[in-house]
C-alpha positions as a Markdown table, in Angstrom:
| # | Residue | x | y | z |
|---|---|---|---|---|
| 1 | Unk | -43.9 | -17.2 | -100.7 |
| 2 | Unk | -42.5 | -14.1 | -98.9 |
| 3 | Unk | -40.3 | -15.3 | -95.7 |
| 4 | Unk | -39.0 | -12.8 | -94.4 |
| 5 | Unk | -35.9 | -12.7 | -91.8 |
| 6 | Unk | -38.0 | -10.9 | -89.4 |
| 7 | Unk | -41.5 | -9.2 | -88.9 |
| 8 | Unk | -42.1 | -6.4 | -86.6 |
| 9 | Unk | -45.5 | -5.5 | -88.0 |
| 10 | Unk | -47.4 | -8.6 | -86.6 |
| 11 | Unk | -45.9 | -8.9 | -83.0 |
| 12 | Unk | -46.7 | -4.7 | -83.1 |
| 13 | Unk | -50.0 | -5.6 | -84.2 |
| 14 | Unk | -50.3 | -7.8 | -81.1 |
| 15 | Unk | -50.1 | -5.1 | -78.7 |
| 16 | Unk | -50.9 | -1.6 | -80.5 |
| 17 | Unk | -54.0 | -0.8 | -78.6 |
| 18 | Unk | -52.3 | -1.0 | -75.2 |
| 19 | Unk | -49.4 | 0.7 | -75.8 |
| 20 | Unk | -50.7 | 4.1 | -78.4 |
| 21 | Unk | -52.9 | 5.7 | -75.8 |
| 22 | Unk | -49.3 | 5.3 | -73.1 |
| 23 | Unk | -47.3 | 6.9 | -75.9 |
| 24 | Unk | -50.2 | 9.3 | -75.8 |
| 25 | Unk | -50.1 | 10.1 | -72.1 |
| 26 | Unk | -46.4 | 11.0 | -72.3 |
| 27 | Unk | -46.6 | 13.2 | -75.1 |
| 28 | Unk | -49.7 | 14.9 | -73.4 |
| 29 | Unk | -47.6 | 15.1 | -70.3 |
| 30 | Unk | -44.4 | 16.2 | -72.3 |
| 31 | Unk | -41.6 | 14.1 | -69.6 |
| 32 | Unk | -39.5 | 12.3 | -71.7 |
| 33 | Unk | -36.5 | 12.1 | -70.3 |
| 34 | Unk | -35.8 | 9.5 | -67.2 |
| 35 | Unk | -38.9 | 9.7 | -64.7 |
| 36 | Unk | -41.5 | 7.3 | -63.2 |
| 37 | Unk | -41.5 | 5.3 | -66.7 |
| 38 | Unk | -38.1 | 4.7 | -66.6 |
| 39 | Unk | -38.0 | 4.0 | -62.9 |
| 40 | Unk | -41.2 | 1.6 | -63.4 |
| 41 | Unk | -39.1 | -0.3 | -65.8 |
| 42 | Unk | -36.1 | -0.7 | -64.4 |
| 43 | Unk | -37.9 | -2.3 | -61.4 |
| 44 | Unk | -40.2 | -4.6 | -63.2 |
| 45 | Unk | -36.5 | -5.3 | -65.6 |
| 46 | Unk | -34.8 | -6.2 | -62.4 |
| 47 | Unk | -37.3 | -8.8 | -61.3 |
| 48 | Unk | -37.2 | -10.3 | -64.8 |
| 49 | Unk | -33.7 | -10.8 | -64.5 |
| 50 | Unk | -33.3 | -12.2 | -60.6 |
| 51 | Unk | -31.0 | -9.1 | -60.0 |
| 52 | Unk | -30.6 | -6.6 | -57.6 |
| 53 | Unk | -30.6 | -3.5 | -60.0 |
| 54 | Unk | -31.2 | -2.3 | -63.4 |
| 55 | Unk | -30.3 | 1.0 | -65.3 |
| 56 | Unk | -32.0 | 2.2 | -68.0 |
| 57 | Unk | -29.3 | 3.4 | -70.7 |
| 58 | Unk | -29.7 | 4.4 | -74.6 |
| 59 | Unk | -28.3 | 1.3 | -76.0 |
| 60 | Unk | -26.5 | -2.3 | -75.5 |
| 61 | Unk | -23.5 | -0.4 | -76.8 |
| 62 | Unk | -23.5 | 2.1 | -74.4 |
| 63 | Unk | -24.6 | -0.2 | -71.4 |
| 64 | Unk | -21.0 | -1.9 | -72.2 |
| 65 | Unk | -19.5 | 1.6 | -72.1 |
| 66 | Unk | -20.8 | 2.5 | -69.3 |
| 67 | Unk | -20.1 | -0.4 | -67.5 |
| 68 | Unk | -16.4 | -0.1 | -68.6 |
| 69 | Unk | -16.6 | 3.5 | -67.5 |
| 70 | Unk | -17.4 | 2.8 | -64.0 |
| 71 | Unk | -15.2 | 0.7 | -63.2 |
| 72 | Unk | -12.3 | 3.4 | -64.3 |
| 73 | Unk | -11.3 | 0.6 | -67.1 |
| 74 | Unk | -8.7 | 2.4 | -69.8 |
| 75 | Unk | -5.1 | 3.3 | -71.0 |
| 76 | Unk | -3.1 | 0.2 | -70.1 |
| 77 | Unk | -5.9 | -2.2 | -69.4 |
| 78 | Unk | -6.5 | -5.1 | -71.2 |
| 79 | Unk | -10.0 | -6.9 | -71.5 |
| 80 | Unk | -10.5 | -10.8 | -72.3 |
| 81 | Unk | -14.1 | -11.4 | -74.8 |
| 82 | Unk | -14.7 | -13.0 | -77.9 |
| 83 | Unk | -13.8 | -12.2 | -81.6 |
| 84 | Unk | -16.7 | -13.3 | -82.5 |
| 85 | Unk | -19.6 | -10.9 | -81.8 |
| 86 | Unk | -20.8 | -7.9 | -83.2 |
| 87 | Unk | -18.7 | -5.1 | -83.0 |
| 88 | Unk | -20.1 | -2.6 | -80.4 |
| 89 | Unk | -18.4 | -5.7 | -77.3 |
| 90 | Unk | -14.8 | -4.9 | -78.8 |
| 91 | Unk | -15.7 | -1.3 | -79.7 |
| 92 | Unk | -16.6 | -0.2 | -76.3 |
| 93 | Unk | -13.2 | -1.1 | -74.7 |
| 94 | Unk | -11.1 | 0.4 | -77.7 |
| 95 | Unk | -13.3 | 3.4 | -76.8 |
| 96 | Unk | -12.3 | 3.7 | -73.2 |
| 97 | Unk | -8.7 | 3.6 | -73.8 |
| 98 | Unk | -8.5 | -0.3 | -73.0 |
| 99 | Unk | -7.1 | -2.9 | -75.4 |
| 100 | Unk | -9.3 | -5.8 | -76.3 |
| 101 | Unk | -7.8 | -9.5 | -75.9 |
| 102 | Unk | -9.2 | -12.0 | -78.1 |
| 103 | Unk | -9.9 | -15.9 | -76.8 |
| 104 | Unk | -11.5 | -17.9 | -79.5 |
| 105 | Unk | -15.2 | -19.6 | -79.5 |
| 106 | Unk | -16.1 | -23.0 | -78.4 |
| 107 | Unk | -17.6 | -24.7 | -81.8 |
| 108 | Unk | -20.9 | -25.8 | -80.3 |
| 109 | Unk | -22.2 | -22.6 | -78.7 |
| 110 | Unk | -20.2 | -19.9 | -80.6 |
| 111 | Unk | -19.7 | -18.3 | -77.4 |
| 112 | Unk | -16.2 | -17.9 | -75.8 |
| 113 | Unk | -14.4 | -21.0 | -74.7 |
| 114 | Unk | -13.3 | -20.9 | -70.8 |
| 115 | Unk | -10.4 | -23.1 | -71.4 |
| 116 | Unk | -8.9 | -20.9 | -72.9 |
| 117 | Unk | -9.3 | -17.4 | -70.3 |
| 118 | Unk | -6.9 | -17.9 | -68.2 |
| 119 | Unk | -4.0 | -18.5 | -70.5 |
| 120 | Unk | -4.4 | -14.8 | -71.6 |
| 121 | Unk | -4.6 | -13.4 | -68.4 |
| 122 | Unk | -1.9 | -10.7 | -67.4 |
| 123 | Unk | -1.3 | -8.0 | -64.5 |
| 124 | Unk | -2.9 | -5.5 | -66.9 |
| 125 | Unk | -6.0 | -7.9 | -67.3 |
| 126 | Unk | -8.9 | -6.0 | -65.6 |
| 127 | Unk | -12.4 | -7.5 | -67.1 |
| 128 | Unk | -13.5 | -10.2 | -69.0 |
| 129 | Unk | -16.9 | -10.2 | -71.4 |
| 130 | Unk | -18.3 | -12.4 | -72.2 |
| 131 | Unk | -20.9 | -12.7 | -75.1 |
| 132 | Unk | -24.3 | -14.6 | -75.0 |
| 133 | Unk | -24.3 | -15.0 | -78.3 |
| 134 | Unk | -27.5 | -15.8 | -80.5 |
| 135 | Unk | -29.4 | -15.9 | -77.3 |
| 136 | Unk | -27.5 | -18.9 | -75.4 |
| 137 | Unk | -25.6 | -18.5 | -72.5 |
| 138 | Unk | -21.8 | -19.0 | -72.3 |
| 139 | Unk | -20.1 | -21.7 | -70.1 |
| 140 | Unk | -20.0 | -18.8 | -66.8 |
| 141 | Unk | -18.5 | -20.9 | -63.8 |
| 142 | Unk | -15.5 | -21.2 | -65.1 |
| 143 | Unk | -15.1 | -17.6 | -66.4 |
| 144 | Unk | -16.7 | -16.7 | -62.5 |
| 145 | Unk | -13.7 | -19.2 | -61.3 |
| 146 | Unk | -11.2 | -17.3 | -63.3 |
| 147 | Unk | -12.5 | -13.8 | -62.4 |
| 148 | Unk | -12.6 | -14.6 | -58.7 |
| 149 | Unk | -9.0 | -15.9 | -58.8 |
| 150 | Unk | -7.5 | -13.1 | -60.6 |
| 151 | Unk | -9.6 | -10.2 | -58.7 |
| 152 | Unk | -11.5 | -9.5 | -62.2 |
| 153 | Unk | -14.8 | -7.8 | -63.3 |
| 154 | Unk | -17.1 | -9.9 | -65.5 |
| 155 | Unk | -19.6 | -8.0 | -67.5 |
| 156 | Unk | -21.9 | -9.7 | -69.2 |
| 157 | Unk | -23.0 | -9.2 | -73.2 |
| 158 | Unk | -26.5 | -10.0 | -72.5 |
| 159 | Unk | -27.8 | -7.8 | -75.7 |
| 160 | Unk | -29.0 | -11.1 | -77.4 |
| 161 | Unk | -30.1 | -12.9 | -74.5 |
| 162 | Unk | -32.5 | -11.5 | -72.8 |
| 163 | Unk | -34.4 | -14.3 | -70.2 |
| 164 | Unk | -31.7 | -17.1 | -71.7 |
| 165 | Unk | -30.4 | -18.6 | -68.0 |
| 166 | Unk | -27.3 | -19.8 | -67.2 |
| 167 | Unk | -28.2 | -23.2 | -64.6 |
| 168 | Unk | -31.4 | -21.6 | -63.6 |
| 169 | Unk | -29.9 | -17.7 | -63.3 |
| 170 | Unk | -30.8 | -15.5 | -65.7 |
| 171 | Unk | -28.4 | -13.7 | -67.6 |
| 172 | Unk | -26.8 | -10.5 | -66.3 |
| 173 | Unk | -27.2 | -11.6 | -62.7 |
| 174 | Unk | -24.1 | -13.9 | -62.9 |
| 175 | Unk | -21.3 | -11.5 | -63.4 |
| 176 | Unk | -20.9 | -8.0 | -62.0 |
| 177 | Unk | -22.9 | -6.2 | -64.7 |
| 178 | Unk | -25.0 | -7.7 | -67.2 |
| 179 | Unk | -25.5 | -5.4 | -70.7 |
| 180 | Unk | -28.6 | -5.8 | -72.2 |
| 181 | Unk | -30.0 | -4.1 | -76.0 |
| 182 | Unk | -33.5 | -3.3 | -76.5 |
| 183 | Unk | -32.5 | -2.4 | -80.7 |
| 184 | Unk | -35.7 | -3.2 | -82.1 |
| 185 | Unk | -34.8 | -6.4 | -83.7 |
| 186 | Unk | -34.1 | -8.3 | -80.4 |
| 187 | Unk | -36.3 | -9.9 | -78.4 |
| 188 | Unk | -37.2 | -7.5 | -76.5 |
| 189 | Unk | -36.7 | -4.4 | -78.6 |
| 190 | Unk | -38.4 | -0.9 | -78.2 |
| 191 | Unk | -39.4 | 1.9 | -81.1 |
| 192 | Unk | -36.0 | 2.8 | -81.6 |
| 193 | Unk | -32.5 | 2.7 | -79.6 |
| 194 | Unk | -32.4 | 1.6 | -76.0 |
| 195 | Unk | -30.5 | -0.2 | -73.3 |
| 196 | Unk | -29.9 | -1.3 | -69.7 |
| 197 | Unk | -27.1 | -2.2 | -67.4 |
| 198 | Unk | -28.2 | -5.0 | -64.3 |
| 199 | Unk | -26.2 | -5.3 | -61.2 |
| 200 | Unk | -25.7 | -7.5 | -58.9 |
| 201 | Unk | -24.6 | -4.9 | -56.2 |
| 202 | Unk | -26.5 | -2.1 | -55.3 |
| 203 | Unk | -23.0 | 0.5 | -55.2 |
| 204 | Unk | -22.0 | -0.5 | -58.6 |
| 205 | Unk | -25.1 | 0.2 | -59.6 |
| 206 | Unk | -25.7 | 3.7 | -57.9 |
| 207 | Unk | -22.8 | 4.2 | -59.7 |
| 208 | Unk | -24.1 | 3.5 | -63.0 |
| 209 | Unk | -26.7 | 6.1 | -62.4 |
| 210 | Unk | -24.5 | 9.1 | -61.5 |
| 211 | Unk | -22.3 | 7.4 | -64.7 |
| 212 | Unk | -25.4 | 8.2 | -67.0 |
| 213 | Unk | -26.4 | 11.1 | -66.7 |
| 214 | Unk | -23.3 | 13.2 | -67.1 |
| 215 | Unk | -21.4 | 12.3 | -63.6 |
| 216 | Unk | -23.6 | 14.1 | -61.3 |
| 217 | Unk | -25.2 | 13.0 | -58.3 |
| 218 | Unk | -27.3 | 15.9 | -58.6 |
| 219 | Unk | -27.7 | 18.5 | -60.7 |
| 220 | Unk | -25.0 | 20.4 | -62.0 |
| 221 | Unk | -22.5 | 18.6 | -59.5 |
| 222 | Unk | -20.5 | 16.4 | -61.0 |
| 223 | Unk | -18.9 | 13.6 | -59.3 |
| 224 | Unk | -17.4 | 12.0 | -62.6 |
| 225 | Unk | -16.9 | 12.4 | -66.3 |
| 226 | Unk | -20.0 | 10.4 | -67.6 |
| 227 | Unk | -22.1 | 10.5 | -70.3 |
| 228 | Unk | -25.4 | 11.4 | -71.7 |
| 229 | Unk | -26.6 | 7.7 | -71.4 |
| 230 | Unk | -29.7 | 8.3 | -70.3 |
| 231 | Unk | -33.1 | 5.9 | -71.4 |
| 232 | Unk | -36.1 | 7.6 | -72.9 |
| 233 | Unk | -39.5 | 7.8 | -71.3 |
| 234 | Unk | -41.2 | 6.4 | -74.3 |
| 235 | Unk | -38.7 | 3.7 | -74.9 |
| 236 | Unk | -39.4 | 2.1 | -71.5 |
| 237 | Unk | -43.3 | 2.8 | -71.7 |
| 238 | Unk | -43.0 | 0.7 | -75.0 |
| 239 | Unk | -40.3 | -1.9 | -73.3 |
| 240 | Unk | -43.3 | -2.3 | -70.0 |
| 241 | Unk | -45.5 | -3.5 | -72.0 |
| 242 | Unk | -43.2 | -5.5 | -74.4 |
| 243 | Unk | -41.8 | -7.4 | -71.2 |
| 244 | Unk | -45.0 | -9.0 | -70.1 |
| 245 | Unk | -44.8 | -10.5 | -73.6 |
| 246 | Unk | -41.7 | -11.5 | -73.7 |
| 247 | Unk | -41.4 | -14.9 | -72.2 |
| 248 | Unk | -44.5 | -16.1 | -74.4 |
| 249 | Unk | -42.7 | -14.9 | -77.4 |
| 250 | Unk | -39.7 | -15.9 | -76.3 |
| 251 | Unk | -41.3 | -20.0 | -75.9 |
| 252 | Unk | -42.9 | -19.5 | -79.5 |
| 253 | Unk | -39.0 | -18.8 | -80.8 |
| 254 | Unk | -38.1 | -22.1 | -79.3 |
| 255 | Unk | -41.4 | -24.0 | -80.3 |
| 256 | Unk | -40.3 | -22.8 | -84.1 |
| 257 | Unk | -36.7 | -24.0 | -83.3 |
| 258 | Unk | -37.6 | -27.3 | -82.1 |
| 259 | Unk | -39.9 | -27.6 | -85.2 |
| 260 | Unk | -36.9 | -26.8 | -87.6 |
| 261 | Unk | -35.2 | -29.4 | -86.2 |
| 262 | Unk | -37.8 | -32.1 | -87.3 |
| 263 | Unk | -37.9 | -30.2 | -90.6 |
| 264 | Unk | -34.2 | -30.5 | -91.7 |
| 265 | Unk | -33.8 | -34.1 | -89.8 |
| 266 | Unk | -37.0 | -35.2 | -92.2 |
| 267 | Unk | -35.2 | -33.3 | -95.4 |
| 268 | Unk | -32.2 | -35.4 | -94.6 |
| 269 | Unk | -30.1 | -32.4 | -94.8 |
| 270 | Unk | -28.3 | -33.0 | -91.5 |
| 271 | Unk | -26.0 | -35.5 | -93.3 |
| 272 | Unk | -23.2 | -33.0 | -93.3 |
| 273 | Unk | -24.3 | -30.9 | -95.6 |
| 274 | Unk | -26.2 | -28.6 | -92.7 |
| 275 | Unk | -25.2 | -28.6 | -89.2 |
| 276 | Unk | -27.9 | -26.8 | -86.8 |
| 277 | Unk | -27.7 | -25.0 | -83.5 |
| 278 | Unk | -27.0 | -26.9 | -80.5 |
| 279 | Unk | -27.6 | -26.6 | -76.7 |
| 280 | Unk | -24.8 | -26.2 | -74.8 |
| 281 | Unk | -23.7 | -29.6 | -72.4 |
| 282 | Unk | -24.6 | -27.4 | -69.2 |
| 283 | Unk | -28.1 | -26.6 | -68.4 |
| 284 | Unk | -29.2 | -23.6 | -70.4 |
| 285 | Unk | -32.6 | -21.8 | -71.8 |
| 286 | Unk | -32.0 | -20.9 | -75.3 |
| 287 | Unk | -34.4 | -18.3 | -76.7 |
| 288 | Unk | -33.1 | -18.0 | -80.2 |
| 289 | Unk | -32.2 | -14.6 | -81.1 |
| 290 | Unk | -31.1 | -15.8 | -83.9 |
| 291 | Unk | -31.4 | -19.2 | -85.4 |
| 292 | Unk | -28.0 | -19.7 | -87.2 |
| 293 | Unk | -27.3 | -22.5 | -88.9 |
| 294 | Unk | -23.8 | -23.7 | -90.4 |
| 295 | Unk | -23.2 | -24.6 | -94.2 |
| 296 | Unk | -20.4 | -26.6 | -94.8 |
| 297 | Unk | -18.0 | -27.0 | -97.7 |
| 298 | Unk | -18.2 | -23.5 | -99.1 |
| 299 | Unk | -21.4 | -23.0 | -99.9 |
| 300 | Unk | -22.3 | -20.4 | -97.4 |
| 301 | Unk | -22.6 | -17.6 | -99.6 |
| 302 | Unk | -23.9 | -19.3 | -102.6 |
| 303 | Unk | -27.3 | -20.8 | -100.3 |
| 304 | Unk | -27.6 | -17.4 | -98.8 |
| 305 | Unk | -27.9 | -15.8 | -102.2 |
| 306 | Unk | -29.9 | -18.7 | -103.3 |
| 307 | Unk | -32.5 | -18.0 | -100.4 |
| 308 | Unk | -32.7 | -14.2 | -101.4 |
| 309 | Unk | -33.7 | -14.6 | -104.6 |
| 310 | Unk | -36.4 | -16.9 | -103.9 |
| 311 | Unk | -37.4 | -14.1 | -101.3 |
| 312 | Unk | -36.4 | -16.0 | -97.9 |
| 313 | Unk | -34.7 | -13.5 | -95.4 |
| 314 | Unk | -31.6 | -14.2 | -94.2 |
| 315 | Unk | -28.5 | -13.3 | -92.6 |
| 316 | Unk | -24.7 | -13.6 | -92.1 |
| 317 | Unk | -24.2 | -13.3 | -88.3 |
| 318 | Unk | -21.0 | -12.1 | -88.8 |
| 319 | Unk | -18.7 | -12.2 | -92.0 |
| 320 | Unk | -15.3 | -10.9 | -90.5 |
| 321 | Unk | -14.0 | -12.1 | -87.4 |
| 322 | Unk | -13.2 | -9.0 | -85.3 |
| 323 | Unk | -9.3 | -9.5 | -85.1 |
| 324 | Unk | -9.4 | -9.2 | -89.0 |
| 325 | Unk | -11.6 | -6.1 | -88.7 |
| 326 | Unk | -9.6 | -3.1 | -90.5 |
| 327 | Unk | -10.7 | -0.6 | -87.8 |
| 328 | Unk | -8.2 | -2.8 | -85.3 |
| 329 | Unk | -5.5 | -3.3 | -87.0 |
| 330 | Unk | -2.9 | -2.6 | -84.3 |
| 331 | Unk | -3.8 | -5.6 | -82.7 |
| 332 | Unk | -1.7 | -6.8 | -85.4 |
| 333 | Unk | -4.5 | -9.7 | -85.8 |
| 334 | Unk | -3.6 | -12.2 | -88.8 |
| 335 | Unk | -5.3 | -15.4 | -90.4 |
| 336 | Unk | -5.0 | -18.3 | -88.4 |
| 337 | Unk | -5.2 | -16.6 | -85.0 |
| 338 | Unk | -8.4 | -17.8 | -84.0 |
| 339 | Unk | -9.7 | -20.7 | -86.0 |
| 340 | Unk | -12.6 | -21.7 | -84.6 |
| 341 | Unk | -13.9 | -17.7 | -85.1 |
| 342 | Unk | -13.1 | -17.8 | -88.2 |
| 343 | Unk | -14.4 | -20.8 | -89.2 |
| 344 | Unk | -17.7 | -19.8 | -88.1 |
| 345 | Unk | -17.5 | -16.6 | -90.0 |
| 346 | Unk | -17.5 | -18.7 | -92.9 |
| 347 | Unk | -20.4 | -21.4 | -92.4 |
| 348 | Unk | -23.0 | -19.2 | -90.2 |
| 349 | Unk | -26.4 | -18.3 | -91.9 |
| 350 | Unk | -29.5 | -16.8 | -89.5 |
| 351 | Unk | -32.6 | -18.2 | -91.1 |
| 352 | Unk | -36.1 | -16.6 | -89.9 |
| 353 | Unk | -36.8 | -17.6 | -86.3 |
| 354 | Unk | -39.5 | -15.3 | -85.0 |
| 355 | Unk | -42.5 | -15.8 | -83.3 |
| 356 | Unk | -44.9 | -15.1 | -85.7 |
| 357 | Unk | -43.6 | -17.2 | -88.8 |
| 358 | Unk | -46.3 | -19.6 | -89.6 |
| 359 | Unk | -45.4 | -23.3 | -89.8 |
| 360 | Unk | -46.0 | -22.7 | -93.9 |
| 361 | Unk | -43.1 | -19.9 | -94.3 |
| 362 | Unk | -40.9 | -22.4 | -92.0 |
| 363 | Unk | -41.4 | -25.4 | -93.9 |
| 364 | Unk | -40.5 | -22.8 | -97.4 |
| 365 | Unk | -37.9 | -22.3 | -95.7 |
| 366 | Unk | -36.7 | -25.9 | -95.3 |
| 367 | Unk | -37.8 | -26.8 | -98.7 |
| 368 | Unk | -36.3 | -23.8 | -100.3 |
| 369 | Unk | -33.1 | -24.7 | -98.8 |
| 370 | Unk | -33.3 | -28.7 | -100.5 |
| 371 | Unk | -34.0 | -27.4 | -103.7 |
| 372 | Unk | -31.0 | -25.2 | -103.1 |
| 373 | Unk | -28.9 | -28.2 | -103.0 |
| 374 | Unk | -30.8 | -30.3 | -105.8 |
| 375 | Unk | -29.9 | -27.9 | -107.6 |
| 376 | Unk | -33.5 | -26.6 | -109.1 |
């Protein structure tokens, strides 16, 4: 049996005949670029959220940047996230000028442990961001506390987590900006790149706006040095339509999850051998972006090949913590720096969590992964 890692084709199949003759209308129309789509969306992506505001950008990577951008973050600053994360969170503050300061993970959640902020926090300490990782929302009171008391900017990494909440707020309506990726492998992805940034304040986001489209407030006059971050009209005709979906896919993510769980208990590989994602001890929603697991005792790399060669998809979510990453090497990162980041680096495994794998492919899945370890 073919499982694999993830399936656009079905969930397009789901929604095709609504969304070609919109594509249509656009092209007949020939306005791609910002406009009523992009407006409609951002509306109906605001609501979703519980924010004030959302801005349609080109990616998650450049909703960070942006973000950053705004808020006239650079040479001499220093930002507070998470080593482990994919790289576009660390990337966009080396790209500003800024330097990235690393905290390590909490264990349970992978997500950045609060207890550990405000030991790193200097007079050249402007943001922190943190990362909902996996699509489960980090501990955010105490980074809010934290913030508050040191006059800082929290921008949210929502780009896995879109509709996870935070004690009954959605994500990216906690902080002061919340980033969200619509790649089309998340949850709610569109036909190609795509992004948004969420507010909580109307100025900042007004801001944003101007900061997307080159700096100017209108055209030709340019108030800042910005960027050409604006979102496609196509994208957010797709992302429309995608978003009433979303919470119904979203719910069939976590019925999957909760069914793994009675899978691996029943296999009686939970003895130690596999550990599997936990809720966080604060109220959360979890909506599974990925489904990682953790291996233990070295044999991370071995199961994942195993998997692939009896054609299970799979995934290492992420190999290298980012303080060990060549590309920032002046950080003068070493070994040992972060240990619970690098732990995870070394035991993490996505297995296939999406909507439309069939109780048969998960249960392949399972059993594929027990005959891994009796060694057949």
């Amino acid at each position: 049996m073919q499982v694999p890692l993830l399936d656009l084709r079905a969930q397009y199949a789901s929604f095709k005949a609504e969304v070609l003759p919109v594509l249509a209308d656009i092209c007949d129309a020939q306005q791609f670029i910002l406009g009523a789509k992009v407006e409609n969306f951002e509306k109906e992506l605001a609501a979703y959220c519980k924010c004030e505001r959302s801005i349609g950008v080109t990616s998650g990577s450049d909703a960070l940047l942006v973000a950053l951008m705004a808020e006239k973050i650079g040479a001499g600053d220093e930002v507070i996230t998470t080593p482990f994360t994919f790289f576009a969170t660390v990337g966009a503050i080396v790209r500003v000028g800024a330097k990235p300061v690393f905290v390590d993970i909490d264990p349970v959640t992978f997500n950045i442990d609060p207890a550990a902020i405000e030991a790193k926090v200097t007079p050249r300490t402007k943001a922190i961001i943190p990362v909902h990782l996996f699509g489960q929302a980090a501990n955010m009171d105490p980074i809010m506390a934290i913030a508050k008391k040191h006059s800082l900017i929290v921008i949210e990494d929502a780009c896995q987590a879109i509709g996870a909440e935070y004690r009954g707020k959605r994500v990216g309506s906690i902080g002061d900006y919340g980033a969200f990726s619509f790649f089309p492998s998340k949850n709610l992805g569109c036909f190609g790149d795509g992004g948004a940034v969420t507010c909580t304040d109307n100025a900042k986001a007004d801001k944003i706006k101007i900061f997307r489209n080159h700096g100017q407030s209108k055209t030709y006059f340019h108030e800042y040095v910005g960027g050409n971050f604006r979102l496609d009209a196509l994208q957010a005709a797709v992302l429309s339509i995608k978003l009433r979906k979303l919470d119904s896919w979203s719910e069939a993510r976590q019925r999957n999850a909760a069914e793994y769980e009675q899978m691996f208990a029943a296999s009686g590989l939970t003895d130690g051998r596999i550990t599997l994602p936990a809720k966080a001890d604060y109220p959360v929603r979890h909506i599974y972006n990925q489904y990682c697991i953790r291996v233990a005792e070295g044999k991370r790399d071995a199961l994942r090949d195993y998997l692939h060669a009896h054609e299970v998809g799979c995934a290492i979510y992420y190999p290298l913590s980012l303080h060990l990453q060549p590309c920032f090497a002046d950080l003068n990162g070493k070994k040992g720096d972060f240990p619970e980041s690098e732990k995870a680096t070394s035991e993490v495994l996505a297995l296939p969590i999406y909507g439309e794998c069939t109780h048969e492919q998960r249960e392949f899945v399972v059993d594929t992964i027990k005959a891994f370890y009796q060694g057949k």
